[in-house]
C-alpha positions in Angstrom: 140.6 37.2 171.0 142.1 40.3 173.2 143.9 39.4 176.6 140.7 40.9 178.1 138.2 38.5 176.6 137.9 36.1 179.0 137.8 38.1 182.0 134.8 39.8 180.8 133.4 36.1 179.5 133.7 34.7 183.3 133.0 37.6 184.5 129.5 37.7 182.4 129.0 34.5 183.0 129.1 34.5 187.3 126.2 36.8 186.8 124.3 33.6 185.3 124.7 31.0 187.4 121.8 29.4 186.4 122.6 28.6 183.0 125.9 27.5 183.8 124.3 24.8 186.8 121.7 23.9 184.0 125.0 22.8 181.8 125.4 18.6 181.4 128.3 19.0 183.0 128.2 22.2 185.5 131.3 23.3 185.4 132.7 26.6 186.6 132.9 29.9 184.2 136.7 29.9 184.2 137.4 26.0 183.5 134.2 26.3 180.4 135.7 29.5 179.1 139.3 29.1 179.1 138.8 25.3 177.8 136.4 25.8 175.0 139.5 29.1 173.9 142.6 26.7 174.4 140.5 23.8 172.2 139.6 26.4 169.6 143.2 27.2 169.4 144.8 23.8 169.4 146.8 23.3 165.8 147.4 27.5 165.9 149.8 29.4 167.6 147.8 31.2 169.7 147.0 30.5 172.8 143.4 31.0 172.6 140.9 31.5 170.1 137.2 31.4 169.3 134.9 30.0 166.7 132.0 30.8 164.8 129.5 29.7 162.6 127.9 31.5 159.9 124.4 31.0 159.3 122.8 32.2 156.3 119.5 33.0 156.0 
């Protein structure tokens, strides 16, 4: 995950607001971002990360 990745994840999603109000738990883009990166990295040593599922079809 570059530096820039979540800046341009906020900043993607401000511009839907609705689906972030239509979360469980609204929450605002920054804290759901930067949490879900920082728990994706826990037990690495990087500060953030992301995950991924492959599907196979």
């Amino acid at each position: 995950m570059s530096s820039t990745s979540p800046n341009r994840g906020i900043a993607s999603l401000e511009c839907h607001r609705t689906y972030m109000d239509a979360l469980a738990k609204p929450t605002d883009p920054q804290t759901f971002l930067r949490g879900n990166a920082e728990r994706a990295a826990a037990g690495t040593p990087f500060e953030l990360a992301t995950t991924f599922e492959v599907v196979f079809v």
